[in-house]
DRENROSE-305972 format. One record per residue (C-alpha): residue in three letters; chain; x, y, z. Coordinates in steps of 0.1 Angstrom, whole numbers, plus 2048, in hexadecimal, padded with zeros to 3 digits. Layout:
N
> ala | A | X | Y | Z
...
end
This chain:
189
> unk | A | A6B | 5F9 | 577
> unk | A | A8A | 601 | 566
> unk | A | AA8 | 5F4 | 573
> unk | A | ABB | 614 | 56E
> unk | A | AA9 | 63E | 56C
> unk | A | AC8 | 64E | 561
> unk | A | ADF | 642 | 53F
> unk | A | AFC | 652 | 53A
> unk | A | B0F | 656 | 516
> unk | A | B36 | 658 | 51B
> unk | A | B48 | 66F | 4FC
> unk | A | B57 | 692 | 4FA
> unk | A | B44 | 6B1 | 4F2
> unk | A | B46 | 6C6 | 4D1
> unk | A | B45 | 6C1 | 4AA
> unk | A | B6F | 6B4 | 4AC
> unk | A | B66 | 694 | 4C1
> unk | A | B3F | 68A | 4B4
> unk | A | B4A | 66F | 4A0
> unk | A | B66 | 664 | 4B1
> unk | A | B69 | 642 | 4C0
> unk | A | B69 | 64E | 4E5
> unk | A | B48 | 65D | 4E1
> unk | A | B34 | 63C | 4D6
> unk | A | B22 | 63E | 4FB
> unk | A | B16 | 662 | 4EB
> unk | A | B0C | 655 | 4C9
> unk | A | AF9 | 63B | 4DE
> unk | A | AE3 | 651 | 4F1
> unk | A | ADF | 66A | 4D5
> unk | A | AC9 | 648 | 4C5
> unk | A | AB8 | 641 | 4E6
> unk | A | AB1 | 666 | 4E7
> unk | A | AA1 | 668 | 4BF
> unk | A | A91 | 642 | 4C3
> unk | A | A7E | 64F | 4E7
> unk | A | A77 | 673 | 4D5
> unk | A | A88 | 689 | 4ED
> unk | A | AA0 | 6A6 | 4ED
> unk | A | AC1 | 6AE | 4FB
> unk | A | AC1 | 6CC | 50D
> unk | A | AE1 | 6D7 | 51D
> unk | A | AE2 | 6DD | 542
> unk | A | AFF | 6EE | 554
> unk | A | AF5 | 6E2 | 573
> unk | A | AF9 | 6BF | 56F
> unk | A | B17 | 6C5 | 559
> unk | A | B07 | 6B9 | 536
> unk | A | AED | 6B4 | 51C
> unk | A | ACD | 6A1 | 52E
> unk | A | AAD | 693 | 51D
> unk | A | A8F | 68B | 531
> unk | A | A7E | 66A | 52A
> unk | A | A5B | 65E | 53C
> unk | A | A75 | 64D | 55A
> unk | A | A97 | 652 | 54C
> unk | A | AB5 | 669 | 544
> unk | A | ACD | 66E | 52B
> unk | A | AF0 | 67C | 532
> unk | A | B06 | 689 | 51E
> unk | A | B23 | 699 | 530
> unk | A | B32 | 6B7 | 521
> unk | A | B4F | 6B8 | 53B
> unk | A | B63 | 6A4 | 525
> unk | A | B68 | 67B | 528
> unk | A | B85 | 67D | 547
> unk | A | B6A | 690 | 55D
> unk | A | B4B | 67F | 552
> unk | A | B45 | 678 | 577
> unk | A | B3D | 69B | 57E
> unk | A | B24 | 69B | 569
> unk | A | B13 | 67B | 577
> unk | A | B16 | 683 | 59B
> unk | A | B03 | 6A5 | 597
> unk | A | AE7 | 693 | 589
> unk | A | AE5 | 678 | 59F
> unk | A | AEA | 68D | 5BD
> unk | A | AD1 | 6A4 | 5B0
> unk | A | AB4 | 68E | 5A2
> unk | A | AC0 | 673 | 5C1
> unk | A | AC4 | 659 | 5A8
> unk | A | ADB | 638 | 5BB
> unk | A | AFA | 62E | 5A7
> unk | A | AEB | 60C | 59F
> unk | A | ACF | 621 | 58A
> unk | A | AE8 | 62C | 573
> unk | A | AF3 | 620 | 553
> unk | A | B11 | 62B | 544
> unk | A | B15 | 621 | 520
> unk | A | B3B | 628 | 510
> unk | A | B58 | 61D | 4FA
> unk | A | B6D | 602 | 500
> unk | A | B8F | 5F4 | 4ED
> unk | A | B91 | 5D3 | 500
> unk | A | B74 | 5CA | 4F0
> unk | A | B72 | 5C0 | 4C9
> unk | A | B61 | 5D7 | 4B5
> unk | A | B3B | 5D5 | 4B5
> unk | A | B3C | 5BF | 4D7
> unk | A | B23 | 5CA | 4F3
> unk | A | B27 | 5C1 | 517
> unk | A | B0F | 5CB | 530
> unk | A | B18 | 5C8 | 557
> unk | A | B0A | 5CE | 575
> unk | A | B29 | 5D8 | 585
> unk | A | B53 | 5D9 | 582
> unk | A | B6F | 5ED | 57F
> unk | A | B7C | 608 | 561
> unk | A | B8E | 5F7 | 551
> unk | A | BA5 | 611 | 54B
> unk | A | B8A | 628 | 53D
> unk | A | B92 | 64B | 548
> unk | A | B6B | 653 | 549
> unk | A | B62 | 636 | 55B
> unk | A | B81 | 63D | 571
> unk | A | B6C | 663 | 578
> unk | A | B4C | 652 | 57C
> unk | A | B56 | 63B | 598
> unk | A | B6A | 651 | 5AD
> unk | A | B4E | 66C | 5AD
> unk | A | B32 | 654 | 5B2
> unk | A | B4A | 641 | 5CD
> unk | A | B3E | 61C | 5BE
> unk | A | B46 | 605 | 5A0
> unk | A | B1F | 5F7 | 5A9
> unk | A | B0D | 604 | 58A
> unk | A | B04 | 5F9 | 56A
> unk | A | B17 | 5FB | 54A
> unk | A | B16 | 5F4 | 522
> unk | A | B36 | 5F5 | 513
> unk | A | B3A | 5F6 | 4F2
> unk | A | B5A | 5E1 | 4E1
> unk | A | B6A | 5FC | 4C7
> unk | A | B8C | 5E4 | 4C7
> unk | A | BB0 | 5ED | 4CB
> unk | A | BC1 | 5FF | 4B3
> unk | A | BDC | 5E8 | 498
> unk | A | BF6 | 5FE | 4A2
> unk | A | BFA | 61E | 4B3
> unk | A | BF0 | 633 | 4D0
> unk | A | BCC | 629 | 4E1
> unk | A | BC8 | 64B | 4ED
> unk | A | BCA | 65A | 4C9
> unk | A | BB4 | 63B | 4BD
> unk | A | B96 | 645 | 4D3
> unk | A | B99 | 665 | 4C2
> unk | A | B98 | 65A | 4A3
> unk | A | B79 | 655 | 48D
> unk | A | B69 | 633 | 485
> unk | A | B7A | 623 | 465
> unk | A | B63 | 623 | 445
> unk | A | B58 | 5FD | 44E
> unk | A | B52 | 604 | 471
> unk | A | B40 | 620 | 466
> unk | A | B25 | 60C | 456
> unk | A | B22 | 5F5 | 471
> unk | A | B1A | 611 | 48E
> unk | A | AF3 | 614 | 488
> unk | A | AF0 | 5EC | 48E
> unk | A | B07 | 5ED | 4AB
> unk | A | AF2 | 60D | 4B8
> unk | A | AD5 | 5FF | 4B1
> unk | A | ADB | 5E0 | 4C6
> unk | A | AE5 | 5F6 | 4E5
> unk | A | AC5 | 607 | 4E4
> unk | A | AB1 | 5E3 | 4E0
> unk | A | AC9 | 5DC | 503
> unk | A | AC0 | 5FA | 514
> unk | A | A99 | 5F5 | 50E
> unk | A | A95 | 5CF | 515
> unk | A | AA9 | 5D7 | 533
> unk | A | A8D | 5F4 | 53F
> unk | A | A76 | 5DF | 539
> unk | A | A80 | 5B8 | 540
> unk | A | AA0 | 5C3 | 559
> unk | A | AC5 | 5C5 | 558
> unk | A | AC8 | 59D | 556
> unk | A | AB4 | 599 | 538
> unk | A | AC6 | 5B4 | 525
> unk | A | AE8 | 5A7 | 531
> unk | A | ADE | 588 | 522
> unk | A | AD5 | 595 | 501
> unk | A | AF3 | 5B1 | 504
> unk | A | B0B | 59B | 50A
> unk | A | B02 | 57C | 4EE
> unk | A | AFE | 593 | 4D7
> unk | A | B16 | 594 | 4B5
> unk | A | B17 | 5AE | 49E
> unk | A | B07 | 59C | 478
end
């Protein structure tokens, strides 16, 4: 059995944020989403866009990233899905660009989605696969994540993507230790 039923994609709704840096955890399960052949179908109840797999989920808040946790804890609560069943897949600018690291646990790191996500789920114990998009040269991180991937980084995002989704499916299917191991080895070519 899968070692999580419900993955949740971190990012902001509408057309101004889609290619932005801070919605990566969107881009990612808009692939798992076309790879799987399923469609998003936007549900006010649970505060997002859902897609229905054979055994799994896919999130995509539309509450906007600093309340992501609403969005989760509807569908837990409703569907009665435990925290440790939930993957949360997002941005991250301590990590290098096109770095993965998968956990089974921690804190947010100063992510203000992550921040959401444990207070309303009232646990750091769940899965999660962040994605490095690195620190900006100069300037304001907050105006960074909003910011589009450069031209290079660009052309690297489908590998990078494509590499989460290998991560989440050996991790349905061989469990959240084998994917960590081949998450977090993994280089970008």
């Amino acid at each position: 059995m899968s070692p999580w039923q419900l993955i949740v994609g971190l990012g902001n709704p509408g057309s101004k944020y889609a290619f932005t840096r801070h919605n990566v955890g969107f881009m990612a399960v808009d692939m798992l989403a076309e790879k799987w052949g399923i469609t998003w179908q936007e549900k006010s109840k649970f505060h997002g866009w859902v897609a229905q797999a054979q055994d799994i989920i896919l999130l995509k808040p539309n509450t906007y990233m600093n309340h992501s946790g609403q969005a989760v804890q509807a569908m837990c609560h409703w569907c009665k899905i435990l925290p440790r069943h939930v993957l949360v897949i997002y941005d991250d600018l301590d990590l290098p660009f096109g770095r993965l690291r998968l956990r089974k646990q921690g804190s947010a790191g100063g992510h203000n989605g992550m921040k959401s996500i444990i207070a309303h789920l009232g646990t750091q114990e769940f899965p999660r696969l962040r994605i490095g998009i690195g620190r900006p040269l100069v300037g304001d991180s907050a105006h960074y994540v909003l910011e589009e991937f450069n031209s290079e980084q660009k052309e690297k995002l489908p590998v990078i993507l494509a590499q989460v989704v290998q991560v989440v499916e050996l991790g349905s299917k061989q469990g959240l230790d084998q994917a960590m191991n081949g998450c977090n080895a993994w280089r970008l070519p």
